[in-house]
C-alpha positions as CSV (number, residue, x, y, z in Angstrom):
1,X,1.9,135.1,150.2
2,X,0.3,133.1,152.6
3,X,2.5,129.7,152.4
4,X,5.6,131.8,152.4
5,X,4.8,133.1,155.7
6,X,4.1,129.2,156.7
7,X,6.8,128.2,155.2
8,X,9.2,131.3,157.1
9,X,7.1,130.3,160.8
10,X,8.2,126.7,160.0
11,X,12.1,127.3,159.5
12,X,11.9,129.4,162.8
13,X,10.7,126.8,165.2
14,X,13.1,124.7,167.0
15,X,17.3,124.5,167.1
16,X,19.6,123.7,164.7
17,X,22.0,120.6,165.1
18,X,24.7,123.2,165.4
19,X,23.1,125.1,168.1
20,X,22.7,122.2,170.0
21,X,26.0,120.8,169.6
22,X,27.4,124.4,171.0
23,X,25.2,124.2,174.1
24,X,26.1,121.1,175.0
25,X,29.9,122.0,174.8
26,X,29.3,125.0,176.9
27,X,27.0,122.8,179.5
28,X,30.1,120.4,179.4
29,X,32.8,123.3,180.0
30,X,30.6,124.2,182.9
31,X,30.2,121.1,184.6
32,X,33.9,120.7,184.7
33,X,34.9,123.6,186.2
34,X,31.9,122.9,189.1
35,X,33.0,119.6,189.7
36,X,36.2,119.9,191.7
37,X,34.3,122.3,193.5
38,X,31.3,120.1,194.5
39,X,33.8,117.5,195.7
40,X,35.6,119.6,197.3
41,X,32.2,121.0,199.4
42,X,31.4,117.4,199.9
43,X,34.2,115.9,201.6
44,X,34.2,119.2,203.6
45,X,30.7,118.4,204.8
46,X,31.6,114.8,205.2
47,X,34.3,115.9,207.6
48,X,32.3,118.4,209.3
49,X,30.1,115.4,209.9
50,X,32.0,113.3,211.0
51,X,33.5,115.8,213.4
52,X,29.6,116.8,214.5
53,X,29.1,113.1,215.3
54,X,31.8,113.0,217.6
55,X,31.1,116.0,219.8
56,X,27.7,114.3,220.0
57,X,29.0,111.2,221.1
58,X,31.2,113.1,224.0
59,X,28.4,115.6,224.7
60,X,26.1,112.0,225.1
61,X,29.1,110.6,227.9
62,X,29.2,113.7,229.3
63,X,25.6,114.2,229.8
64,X,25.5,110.2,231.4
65,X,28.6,111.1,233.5
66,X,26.8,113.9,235.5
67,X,23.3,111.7,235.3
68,X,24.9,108.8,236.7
69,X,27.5,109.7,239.0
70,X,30.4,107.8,237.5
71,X,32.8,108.3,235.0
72,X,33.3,107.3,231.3
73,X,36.1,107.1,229.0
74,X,36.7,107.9,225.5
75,X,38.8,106.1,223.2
76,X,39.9,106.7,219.7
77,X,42.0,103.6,217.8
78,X,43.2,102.9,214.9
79,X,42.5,106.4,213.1
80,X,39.2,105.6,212.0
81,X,37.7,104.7,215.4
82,X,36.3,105.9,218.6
83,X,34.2,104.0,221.6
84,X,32.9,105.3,225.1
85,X,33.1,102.9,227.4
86,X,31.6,103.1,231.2
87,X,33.4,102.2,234.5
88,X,33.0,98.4,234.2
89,X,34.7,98.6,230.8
90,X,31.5,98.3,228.4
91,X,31.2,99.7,225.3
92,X,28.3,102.3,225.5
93,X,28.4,104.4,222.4
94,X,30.8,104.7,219.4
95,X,31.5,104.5,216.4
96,X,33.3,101.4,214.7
97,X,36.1,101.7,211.8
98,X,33.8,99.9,209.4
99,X,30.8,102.3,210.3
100,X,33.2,105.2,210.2
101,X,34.1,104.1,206.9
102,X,30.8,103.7,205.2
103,X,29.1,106.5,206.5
104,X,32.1,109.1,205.9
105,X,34.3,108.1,202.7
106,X,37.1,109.1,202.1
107,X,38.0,111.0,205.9
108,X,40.8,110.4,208.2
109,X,41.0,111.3,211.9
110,X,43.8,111.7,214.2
111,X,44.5,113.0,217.6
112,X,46.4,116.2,217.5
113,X,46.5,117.5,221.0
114,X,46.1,115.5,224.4
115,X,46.2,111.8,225.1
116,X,42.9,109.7,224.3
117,X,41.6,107.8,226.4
118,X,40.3,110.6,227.7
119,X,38.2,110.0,231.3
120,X,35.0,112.1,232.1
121,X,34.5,112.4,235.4
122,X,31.0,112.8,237.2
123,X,31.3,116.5,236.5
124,X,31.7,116.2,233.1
125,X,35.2,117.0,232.5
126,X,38.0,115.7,230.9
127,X,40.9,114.2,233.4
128,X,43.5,114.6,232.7
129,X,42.6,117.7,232.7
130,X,44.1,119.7,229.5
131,X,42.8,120.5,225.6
132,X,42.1,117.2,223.6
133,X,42.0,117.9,219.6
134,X,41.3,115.7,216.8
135,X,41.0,116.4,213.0
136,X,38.8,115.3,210.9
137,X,40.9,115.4,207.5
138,X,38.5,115.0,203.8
139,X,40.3,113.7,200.8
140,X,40.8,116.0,197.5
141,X,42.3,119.0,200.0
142,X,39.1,120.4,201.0
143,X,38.6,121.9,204.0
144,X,40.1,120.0,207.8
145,X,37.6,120.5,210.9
146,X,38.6,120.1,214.6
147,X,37.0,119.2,217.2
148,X,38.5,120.5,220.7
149,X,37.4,119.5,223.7
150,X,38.7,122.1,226.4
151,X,39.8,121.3,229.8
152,X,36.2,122.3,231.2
153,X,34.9,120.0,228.8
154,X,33.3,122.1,225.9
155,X,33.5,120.7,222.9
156,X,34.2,123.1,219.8
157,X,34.5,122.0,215.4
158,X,36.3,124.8,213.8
């Protein structure tokens, strides 16, 4: 009696090839309904990135405009681009299409609203003096941010 009860324990341990093959089909099932929405999440944060790196940037000219006394400007190029530049035309701060590129794949910005350059003033406004948006667009349709800079010169990503 004894070895059939070893002999039942012995059966019982571990999985069966068949049980195994059915949890990998359901772990497989799962993972690709998740996917889309990782990527999805992640160029969202990619652009929200992006977006946060530019308010920095303008927050940083801003903050030097009022320190300083004089004026910079803010430039975006080429869709992928942006540079601050102070009143004797060097670049200060910025961000370069091929950093731009490697550090947020796979997003596209473009000016929506108000005219880049865009001139801070001493105060730490915008002139001309009006709202200045840009998007910050991922791939695979997630979610666009914009950053607005209003004509005080607060900077906003929604």
């Amino acid at each position: 009696m004894q070895d059939g009860a070893v002999r039942q324990t012995d059966r019982t341990r571990g999985f069966t090839l068949i049980e195994l093959v059915v949890a990998m089909a359901v772990f497989a099932i799962l993972l690709s309904q998740a996917m889309p929405l990782y990527q999805s999440m992640t160029g969202s944060m990619r652009a929200r990135s992006a977006a946060e790196r530019m308010l920095q940037d303008i927050q940083w000219a801003q903050s030097q405009a009022i320190a300083h006394n004089m004026s910079y400007m803010v430039t975006m190029s080429a869709g992928y681009e942006w540079d601050i530049t102070n009143q004797s035309g060097a670049i200060v701060r910025g961000m370069s299409v091929a950093d731009f590129n490697s550090a947020y794949p796979q997003v596209a910005l473009a000016a929506v609203s108000g005219v880049l350059p865009v001139t801070i003033n001493s105060l730490g406004a915008p002139i001309p003096t009006g709202t200045y948006a840009v998007t910050f667009t991922p791939a695979a349709g997630a979610r666009v941010w914009t950053l607005t800079i209003s004509p005080t010169g607060t900077g906003s990503i929604s």
